[in-house]
N, C-alpha and C positions, 0 to 999 in steps of 0.2 A: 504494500500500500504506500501510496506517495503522498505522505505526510504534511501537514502547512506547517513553513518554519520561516522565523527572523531573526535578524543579526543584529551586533552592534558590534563596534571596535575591530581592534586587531592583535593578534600574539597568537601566542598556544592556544588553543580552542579549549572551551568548555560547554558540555550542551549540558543543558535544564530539562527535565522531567518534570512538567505539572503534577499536582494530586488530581484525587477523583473527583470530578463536576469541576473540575477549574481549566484555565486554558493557559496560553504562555505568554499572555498581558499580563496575567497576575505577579511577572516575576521582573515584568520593566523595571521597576526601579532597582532592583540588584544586579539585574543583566547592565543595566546604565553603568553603575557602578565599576564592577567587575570588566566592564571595557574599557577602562585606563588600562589596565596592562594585557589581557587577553581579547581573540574572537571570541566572543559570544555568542549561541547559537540555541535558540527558542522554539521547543516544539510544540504543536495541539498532537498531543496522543489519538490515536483512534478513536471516534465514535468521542470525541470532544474538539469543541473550536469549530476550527476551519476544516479540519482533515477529516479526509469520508467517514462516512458511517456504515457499518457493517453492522451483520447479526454475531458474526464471531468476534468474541473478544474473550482472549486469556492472554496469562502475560507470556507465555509463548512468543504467540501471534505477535502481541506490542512489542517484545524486543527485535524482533526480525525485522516489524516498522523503522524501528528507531536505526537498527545497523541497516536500512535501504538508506536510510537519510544520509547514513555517515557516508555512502557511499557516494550516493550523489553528492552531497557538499564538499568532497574529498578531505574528509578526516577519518585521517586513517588511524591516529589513534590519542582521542580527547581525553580529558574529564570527565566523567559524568557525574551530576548532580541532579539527584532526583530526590522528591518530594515525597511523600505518602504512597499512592500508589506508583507515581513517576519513582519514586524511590525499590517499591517493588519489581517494578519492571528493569531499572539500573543496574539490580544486583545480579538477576536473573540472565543479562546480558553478559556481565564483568562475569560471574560465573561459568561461562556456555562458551563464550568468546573472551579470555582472559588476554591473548594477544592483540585486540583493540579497543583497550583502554589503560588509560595511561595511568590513573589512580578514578579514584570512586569517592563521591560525599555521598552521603545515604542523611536523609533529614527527615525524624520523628519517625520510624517504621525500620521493625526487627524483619528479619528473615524469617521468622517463626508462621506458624498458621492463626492465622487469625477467626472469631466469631464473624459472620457478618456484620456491620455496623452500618448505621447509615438508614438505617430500614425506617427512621422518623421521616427521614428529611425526603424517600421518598414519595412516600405516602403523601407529604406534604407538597413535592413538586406537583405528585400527579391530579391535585386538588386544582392546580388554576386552571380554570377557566380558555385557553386558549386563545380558543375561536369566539370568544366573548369580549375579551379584557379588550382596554384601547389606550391603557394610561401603566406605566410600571408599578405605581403606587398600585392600583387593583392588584395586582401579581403581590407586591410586598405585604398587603392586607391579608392576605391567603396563609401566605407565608406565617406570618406573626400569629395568627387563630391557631396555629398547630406548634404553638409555643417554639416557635426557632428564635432565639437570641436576634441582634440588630448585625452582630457582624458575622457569623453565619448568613444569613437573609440579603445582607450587601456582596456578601462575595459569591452568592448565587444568582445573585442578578445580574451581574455583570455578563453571564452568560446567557441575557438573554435578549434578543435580539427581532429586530422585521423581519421577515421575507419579504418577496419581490414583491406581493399583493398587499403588504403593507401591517399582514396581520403577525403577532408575536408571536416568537418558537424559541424553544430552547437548543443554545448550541450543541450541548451534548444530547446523544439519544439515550433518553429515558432508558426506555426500555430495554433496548439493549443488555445497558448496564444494569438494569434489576433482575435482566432472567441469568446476568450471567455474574452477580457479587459472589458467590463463592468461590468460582474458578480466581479473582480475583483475590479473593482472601486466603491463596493455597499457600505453601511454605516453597522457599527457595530448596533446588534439589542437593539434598545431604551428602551427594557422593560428589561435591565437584570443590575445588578451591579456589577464590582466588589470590594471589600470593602478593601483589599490587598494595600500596600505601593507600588505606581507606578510612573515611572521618564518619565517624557516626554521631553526627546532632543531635541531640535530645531536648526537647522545651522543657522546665523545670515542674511546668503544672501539667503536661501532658502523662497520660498513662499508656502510650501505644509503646514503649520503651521501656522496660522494666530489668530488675540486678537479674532476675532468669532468663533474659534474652543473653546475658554475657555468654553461658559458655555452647552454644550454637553460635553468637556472631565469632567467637574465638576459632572453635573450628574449620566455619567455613572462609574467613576475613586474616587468616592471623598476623595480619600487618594493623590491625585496628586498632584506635584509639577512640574515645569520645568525648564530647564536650557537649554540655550542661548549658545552656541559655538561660539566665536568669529570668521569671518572671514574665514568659511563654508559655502559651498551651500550644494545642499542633501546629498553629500557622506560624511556626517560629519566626520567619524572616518578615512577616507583617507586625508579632506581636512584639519583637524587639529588634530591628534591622540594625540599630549601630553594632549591640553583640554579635548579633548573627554573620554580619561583615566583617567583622574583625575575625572571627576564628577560620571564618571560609578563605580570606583573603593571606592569614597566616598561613594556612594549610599549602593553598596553591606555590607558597613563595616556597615552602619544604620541600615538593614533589617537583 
């Protein structure tokens, strides 16, 4: 699949891995940042953003996505920094294909198998209105009745957008991604390593990271370190971007 992506800067490449329901505006202002000294290189995952929508989606598939891209953009062997599920899909890559990448950031998201999660906030996309709504605010009014918090609620809106006839869609597909969150939420595979210098972020208030994620990320990562973001839940790089840049921008200066 031929993925939508954008750039900023120039140097060593780094590509970004959105999470799940977000797209790769969400990560502008770091990508901004981060292009003083690197290319910068911004993906929409499958069946988010810009880039097509399919019925398949596991992180399989997404990494194979992501290595057409390197391919195309000729980065033969970046950083990758990926996010929650962008972060799933990162490892899963640097595992499978360890000879193109260069080191790995993994942010808020173990290797491990996860519950499904997320299962409010569908329930709550699939409530608006669609083919009715004409104002965002109706969309965010839906949103808020199924008790989503205000930044949750903003950073799902951002994904949502006109079509050509003027009526409102969501960029990612629903649906998709609700028949298929457990493939999503599988464990990275146990028999692979990769041996690469890898930073695992963790938000201080987040619980997708946990001290029993350590000896699975040791086995399969054993180049890994982590750092602790103060004063973060999962969207570390929105909920504290000076911390989050300082350890991201130390890391790259090491590798």
């Amino acid at each position: 699949m031929k993925l939508f992506s954008q750039e900023r800067g120039q140097g060593f490449p780094v590509l970004i891995l959105h999470g799940l329901f977000g797209l790769s505006d969400n990560w502008m202002s770091v990508a901004n940042q981060l292009a003083e000294r690197h290319r910068v290189v911004l993906a929409d995952l499958r069946n988010h953003g810009r880039s097509p929508h399919e019925e398949d989606m596991d992180l399989d598939v997404m990494a194979a996505d992501v290595l057409e891209l390197m391919d195309d953009l000729f980065l033969e062997k970046p950083v990758l920094l990926g996010h929650s599920l962008g972060g799933k899909v990162a490892m899963n890559l640097a595992l499978k294909f360890p000879q193109r990448v260069h080191a790995l950031i993994v942010v808020d998201i173990g290797p491990g198998a996860y519950s499904p999660r997320h299962l409010e906030i569908i329930k709550a996309l699939e409530a608006v209105p669609l083919d009715r709504i004409s104002r965002r605010q109706e969309a965010d009014n839906v949103l808020s009745s199924y008790g989503l918090p205000e930044p949750i609620r903003q950073f799902l809106l951002k994904s949502l957008a006109r079509d050509s006839s003027g009526k409102f869609q969501w960029r990612f597909n629903l649906q998709s991604i609700k028949s298929n969150l457990p493939r999503l939420s599988e464990a990275a595979p146990e028999h692979l390593t990769y041996q690469g210098p890898t930073l695992f972020v963790k938000g201080e208030r987040s619980d997708y990271l946990t001290d029993a994620d350590g000896a699975l990320i040791a086995s399969l990562f054993p180049r890994a370190s982590l750092a602790v973001i103060p004063g973060a839940g999962h969207w570390v790089h929105a909920d504290n971007p000076g911390a989050f840049l300082q350890v991201v921008s130390r890391f790259l200066l090491s590798v």
